[in-house]
MDTraj code that builds the backbone (N, CA, C; nanometers):
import mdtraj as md
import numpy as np

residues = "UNK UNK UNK UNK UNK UNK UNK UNK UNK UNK UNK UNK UNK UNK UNK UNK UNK UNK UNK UNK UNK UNK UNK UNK UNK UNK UNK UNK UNK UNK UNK UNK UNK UNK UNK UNK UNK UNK UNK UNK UNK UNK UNK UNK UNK UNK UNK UNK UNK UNK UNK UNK UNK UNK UNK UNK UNK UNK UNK UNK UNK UNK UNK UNK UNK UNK UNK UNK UNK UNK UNK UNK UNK UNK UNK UNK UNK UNK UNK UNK UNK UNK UNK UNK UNK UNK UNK UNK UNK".split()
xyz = np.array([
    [-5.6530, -6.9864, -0.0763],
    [-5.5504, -7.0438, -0.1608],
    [-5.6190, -7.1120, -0.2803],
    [-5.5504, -7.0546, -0.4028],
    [-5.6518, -7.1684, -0.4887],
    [-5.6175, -7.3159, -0.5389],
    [-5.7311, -7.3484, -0.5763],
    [-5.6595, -7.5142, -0.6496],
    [-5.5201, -7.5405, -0.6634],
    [-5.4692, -7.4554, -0.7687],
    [-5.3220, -7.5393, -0.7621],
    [-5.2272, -7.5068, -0.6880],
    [-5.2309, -7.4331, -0.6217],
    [-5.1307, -7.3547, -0.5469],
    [-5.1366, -7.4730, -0.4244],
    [-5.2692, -7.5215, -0.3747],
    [-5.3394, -7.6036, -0.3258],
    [-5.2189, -7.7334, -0.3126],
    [-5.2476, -7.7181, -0.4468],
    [-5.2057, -7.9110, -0.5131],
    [-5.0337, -7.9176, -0.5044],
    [-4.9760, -7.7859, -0.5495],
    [-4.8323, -7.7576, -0.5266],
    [-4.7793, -7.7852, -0.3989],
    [-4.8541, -7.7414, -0.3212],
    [-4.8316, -7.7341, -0.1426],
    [-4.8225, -7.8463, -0.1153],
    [-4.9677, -7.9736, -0.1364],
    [-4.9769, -8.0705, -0.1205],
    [-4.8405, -8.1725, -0.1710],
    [-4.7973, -8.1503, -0.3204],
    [-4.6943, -8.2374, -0.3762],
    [-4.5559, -8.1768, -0.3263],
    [-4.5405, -8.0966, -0.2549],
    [-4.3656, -7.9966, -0.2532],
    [-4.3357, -8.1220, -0.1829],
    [-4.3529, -8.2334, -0.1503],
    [-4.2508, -8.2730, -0.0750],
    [-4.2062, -8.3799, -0.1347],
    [-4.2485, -8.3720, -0.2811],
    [-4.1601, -8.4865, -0.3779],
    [-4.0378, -8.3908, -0.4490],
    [-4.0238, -8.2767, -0.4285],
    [-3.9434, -8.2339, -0.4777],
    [-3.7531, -8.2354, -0.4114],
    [-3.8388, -8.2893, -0.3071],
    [-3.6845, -8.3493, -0.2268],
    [-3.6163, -8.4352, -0.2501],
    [-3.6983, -8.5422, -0.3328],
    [-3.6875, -8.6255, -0.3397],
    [-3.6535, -8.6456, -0.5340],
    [-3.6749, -8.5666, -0.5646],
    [-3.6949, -8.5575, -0.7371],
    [-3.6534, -8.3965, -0.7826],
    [-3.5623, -8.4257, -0.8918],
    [-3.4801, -8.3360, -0.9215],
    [-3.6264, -8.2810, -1.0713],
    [-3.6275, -8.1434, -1.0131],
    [-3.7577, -8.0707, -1.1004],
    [-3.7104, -7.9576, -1.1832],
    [-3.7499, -7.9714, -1.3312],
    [-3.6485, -7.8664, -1.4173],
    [-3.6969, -7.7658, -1.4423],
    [-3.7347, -7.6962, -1.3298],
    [-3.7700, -7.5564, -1.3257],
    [-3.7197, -7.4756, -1.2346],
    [-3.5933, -7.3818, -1.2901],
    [-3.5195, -7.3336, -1.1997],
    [-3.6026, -7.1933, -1.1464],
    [-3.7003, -7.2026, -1.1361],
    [-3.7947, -7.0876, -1.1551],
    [-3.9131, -7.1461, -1.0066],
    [-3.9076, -7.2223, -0.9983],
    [-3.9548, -7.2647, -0.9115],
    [-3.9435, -7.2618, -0.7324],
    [-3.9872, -7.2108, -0.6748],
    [-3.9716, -7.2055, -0.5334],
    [-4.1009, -7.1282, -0.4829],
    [-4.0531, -7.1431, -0.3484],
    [-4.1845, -7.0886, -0.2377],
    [-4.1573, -7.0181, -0.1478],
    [-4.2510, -6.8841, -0.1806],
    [-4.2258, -6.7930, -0.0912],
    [-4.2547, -6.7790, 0.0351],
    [-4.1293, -6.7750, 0.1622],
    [-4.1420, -6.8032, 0.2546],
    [-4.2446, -6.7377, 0.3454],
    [-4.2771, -6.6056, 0.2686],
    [-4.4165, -6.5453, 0.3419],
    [-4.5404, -6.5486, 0.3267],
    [-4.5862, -6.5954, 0.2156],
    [-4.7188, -6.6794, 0.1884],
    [-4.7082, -6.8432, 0.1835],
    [-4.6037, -6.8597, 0.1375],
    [-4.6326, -6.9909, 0.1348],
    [-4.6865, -7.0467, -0.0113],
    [-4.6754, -6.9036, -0.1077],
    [-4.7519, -6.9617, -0.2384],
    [-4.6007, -7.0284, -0.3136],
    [-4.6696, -7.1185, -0.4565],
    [-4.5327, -7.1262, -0.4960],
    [-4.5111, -7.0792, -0.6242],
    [-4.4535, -7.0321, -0.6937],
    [-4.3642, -6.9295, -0.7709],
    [-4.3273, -7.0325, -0.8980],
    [-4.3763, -7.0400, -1.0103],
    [-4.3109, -7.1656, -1.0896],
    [-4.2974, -7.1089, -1.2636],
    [-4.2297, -7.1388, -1.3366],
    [-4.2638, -7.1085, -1.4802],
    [-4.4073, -7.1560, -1.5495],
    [-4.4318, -7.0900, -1.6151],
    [-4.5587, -7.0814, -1.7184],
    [-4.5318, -7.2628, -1.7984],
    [-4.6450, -7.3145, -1.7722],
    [-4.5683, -7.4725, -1.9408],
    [-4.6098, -7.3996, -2.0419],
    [-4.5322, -7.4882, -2.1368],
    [-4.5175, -7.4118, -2.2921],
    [-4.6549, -7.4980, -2.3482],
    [-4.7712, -7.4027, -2.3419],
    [-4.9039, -7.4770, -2.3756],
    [-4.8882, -7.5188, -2.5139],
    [-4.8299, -7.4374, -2.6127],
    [-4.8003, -7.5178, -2.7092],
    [-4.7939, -7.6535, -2.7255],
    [-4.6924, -7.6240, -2.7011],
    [-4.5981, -7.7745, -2.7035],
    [-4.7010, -7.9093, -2.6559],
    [-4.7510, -7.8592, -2.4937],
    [-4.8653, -7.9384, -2.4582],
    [-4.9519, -7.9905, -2.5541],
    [-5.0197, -7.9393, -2.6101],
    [-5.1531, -7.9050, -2.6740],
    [-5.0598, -8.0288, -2.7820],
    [-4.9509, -7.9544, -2.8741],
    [-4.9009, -8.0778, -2.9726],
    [-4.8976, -8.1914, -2.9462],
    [-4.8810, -8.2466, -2.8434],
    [-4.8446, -8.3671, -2.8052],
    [-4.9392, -8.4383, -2.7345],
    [-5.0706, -8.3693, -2.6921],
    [-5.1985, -8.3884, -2.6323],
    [-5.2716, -8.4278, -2.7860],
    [-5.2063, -8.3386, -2.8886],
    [-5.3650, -8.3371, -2.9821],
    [-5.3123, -8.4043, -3.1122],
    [-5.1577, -8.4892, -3.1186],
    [-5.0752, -8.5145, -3.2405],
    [-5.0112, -8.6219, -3.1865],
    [-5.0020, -8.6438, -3.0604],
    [-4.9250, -8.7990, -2.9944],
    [-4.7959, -8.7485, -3.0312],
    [-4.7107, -8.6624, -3.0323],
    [-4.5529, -8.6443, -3.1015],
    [-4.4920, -8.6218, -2.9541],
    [-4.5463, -8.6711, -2.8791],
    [-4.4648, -8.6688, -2.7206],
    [-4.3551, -8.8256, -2.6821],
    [-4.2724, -8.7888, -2.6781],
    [-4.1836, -8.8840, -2.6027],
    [-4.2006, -9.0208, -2.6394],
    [-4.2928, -9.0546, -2.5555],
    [-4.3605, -9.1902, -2.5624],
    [-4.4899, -9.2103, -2.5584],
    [-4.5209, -9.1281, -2.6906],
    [-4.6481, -9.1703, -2.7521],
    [-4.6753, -9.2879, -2.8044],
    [-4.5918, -9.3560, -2.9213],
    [-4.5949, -9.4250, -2.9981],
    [-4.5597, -9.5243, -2.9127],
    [-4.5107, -9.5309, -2.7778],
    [-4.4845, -9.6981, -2.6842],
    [-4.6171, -9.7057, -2.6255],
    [-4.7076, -9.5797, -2.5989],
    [-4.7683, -9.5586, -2.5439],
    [-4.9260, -9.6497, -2.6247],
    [-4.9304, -9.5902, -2.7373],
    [-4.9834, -9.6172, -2.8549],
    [-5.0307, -9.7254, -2.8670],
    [-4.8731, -9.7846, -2.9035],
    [-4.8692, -9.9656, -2.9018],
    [-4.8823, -10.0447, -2.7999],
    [-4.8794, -9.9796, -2.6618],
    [-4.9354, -10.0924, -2.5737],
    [-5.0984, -10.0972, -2.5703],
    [-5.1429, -9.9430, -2.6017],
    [-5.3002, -9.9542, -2.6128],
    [-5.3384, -10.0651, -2.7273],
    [-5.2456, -10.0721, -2.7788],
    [-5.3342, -10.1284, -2.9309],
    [-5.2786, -10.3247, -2.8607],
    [-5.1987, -10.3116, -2.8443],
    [-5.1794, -10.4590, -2.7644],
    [-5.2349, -10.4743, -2.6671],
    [-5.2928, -10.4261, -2.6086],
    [-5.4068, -10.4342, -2.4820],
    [-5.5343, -10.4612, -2.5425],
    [-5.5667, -10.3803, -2.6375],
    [-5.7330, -10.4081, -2.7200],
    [-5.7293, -10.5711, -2.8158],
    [-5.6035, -10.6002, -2.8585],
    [-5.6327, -10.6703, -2.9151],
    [-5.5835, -10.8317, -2.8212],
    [-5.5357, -10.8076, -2.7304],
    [-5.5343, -10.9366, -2.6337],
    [-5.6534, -10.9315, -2.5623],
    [-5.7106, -10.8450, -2.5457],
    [-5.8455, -10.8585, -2.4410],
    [-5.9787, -10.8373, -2.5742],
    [-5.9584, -10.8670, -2.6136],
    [-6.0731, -10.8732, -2.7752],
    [-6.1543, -10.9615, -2.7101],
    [-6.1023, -11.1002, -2.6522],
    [-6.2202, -11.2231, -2.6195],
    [-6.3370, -11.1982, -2.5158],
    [-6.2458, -11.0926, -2.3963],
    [-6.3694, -11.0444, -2.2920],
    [-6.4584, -10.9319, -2.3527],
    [-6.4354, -10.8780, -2.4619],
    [-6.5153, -10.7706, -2.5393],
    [-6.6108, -10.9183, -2.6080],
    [-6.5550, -10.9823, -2.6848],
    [-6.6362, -11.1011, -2.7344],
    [-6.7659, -11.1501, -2.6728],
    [-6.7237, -11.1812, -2.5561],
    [-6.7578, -11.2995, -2.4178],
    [-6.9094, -11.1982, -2.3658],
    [-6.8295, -11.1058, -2.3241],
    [-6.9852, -11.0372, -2.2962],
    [-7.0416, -10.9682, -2.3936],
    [-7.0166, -10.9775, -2.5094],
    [-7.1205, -10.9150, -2.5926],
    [-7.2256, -11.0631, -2.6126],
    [-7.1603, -11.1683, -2.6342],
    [-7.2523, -11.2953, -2.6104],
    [-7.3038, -11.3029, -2.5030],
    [-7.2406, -11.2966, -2.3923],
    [-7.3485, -11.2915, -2.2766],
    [-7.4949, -11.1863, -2.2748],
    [-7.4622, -11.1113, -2.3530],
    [-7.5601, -11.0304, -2.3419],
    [-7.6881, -11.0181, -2.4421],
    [-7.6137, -11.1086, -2.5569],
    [-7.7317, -11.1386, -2.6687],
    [-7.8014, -11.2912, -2.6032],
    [-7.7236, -11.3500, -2.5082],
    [-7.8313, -11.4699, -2.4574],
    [-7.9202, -11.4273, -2.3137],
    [-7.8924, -11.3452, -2.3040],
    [-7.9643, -11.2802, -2.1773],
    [-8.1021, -11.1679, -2.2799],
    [-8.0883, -11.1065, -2.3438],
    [-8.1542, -11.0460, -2.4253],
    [-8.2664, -11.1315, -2.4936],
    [-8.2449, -11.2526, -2.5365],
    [-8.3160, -11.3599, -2.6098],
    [-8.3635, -11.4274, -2.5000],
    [-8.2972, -11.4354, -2.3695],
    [-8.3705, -11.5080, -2.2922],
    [-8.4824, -11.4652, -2.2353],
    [-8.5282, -11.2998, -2.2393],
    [-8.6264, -11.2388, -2.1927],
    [-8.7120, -11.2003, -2.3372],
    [-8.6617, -11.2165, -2.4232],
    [-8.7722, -11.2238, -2.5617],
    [-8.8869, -11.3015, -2.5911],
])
top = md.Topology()
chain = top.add_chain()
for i, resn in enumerate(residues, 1):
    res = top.add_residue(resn, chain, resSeq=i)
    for name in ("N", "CA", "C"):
        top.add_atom(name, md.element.get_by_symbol(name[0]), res)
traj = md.Trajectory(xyz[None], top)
């Protein structure tokens, strides 16, 4: 069986639980493999390589509010590390 077919097997049992929009999707009861639509790599790739996905831009802005509230522990040990550096000089 390969990798994803693997990983499909492993996750099918969130699909009971979660409504999945691929009416293309199911498993054949005699292998056991599962049967699913192609993703539109396009589209992927746009939104992987252009951020124009959904919630990029919330996505975006929490990175950029995360870097700039935690700026002081980027600070903190870059000093720790120029007095540790000088202390073996």
């Amino acid at each position: 069986m390969r990798p994803r077919q693997k990983f499909k097997s492993w996750n099918a049992w969130q699909a009971i639980v979660m409504v999945i929009p691929d009416p293309n999707l199911y498993q054949d009861p005699d292998d056991h493999v599962w049967h699913y639509t192609d993703p539109d790599w396009n589209w992927f790739n746009e939104v992987v390589h252009h951020n124009t996905g959904p919630m990029s831009q919330a996505r975006l802005a929490l990175r950029r509010q995360a870097h700039t509230e935690q700026r002081w522990v980027r600070e903190a040990a870059f000093q720790a590390g120029q007095v540790l550096q000088n202390q073996g000089a």
